[in-house]
Residue, then its C-alpha position, 0 to 999 in steps of 0.5 A: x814907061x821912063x826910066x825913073x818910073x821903073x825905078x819907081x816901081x822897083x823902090x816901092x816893090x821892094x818897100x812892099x816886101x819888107x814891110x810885109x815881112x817886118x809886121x808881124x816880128x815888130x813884137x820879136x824883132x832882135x829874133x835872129x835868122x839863124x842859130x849862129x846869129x845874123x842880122x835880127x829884124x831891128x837892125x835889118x830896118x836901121x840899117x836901111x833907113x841909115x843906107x838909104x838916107x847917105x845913098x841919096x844925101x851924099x851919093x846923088x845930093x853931094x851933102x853931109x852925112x844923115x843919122x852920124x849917130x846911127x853909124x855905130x849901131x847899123x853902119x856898114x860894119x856894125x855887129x847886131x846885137x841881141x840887147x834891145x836897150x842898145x836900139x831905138x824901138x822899132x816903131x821909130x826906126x819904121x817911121x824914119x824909114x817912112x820919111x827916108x822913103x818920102x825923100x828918095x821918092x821926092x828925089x826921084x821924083x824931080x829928076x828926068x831920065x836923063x839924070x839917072x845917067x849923070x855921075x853920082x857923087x860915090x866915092x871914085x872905088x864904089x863906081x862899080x855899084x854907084x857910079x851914076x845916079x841911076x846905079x844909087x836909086x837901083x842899088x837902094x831897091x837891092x839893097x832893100x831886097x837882099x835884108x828882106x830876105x834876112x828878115x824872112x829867115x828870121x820869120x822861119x826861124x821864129x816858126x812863121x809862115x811865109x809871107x809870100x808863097 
């Protein structure tokens, strides 16, 4: 198998999981994981949808910025809130995260094992986790998986049954 394609793999994995945890909280989703707060469902998915469209627009493409508006409400830093008029609904922010998905893959799609090798265009002080293409595509699928299981604690927090036994 080539290296882009286990990427592949692990990128859709990762998808699979979250969503399977996101669909039945759609109707709950500012529910958070535990009694002192955390990250609620709604920010769980902007946040990635805005995580993963800057790791492949400026770390792997070198171009400027995607969802400047987002960075406030789910940028690194951000604080979730439990005001549901401070977000976009949930079903927009899965359909964005839809068409990111779309691209990363598109993206990935027209590169060759050897450019998952090539020095991404990270900031000098993030190359431990992003400094070449590879390591941007790989930490998307990570990243993806550490805030699914946010969304699941959410789930065991509202009294659900787990998704994946």
């Amino acid at each position: 198998m080539k290296g882009t394609e286990v990427v592949r793999k692990s990128l859709d994995g990762a998808n699979m999981w979250l969503l399977a945890l996101v669909q039945d909280v759609k109707g709950t989703p500012l529910a958070a994981p535990t009694p002192r707060g955390g990250n609620h469902p709604l920010w769980v998915v902007g946040h990635l949808a805005l995580a993963e469209a800057m790791l492949v627009s400026q770390y792997i493409l070198g171009q400027g910025k995607p969802y400047p508006e987002w960075e406030p409400l789910f940028g690194t830093g951000s604080q979730p809130t439990p005001d549901a008029s401070k977000y976009p609904p949930m079903d927009k922010l899965l359909a964005e995260l839809e068409k990111v998905r779309a691209r990363t893959l598109e993206v990935l799609g027209s590169m060759t094992d050897e450019d998952l090798s090539k020095p991404s265009k990270a900031p000098a002080d993030m190359a431990a986790l992003f400094g070449t293409v590879g390591q941007c595509f790989t930490m998307i699928g990570l990243h993806m998986t550490f805030h699914a299981g946010q969304v699941a604690d959410a789930r065991k927090a509202m009294g659900k049954t787990p998704v994946f036994a």
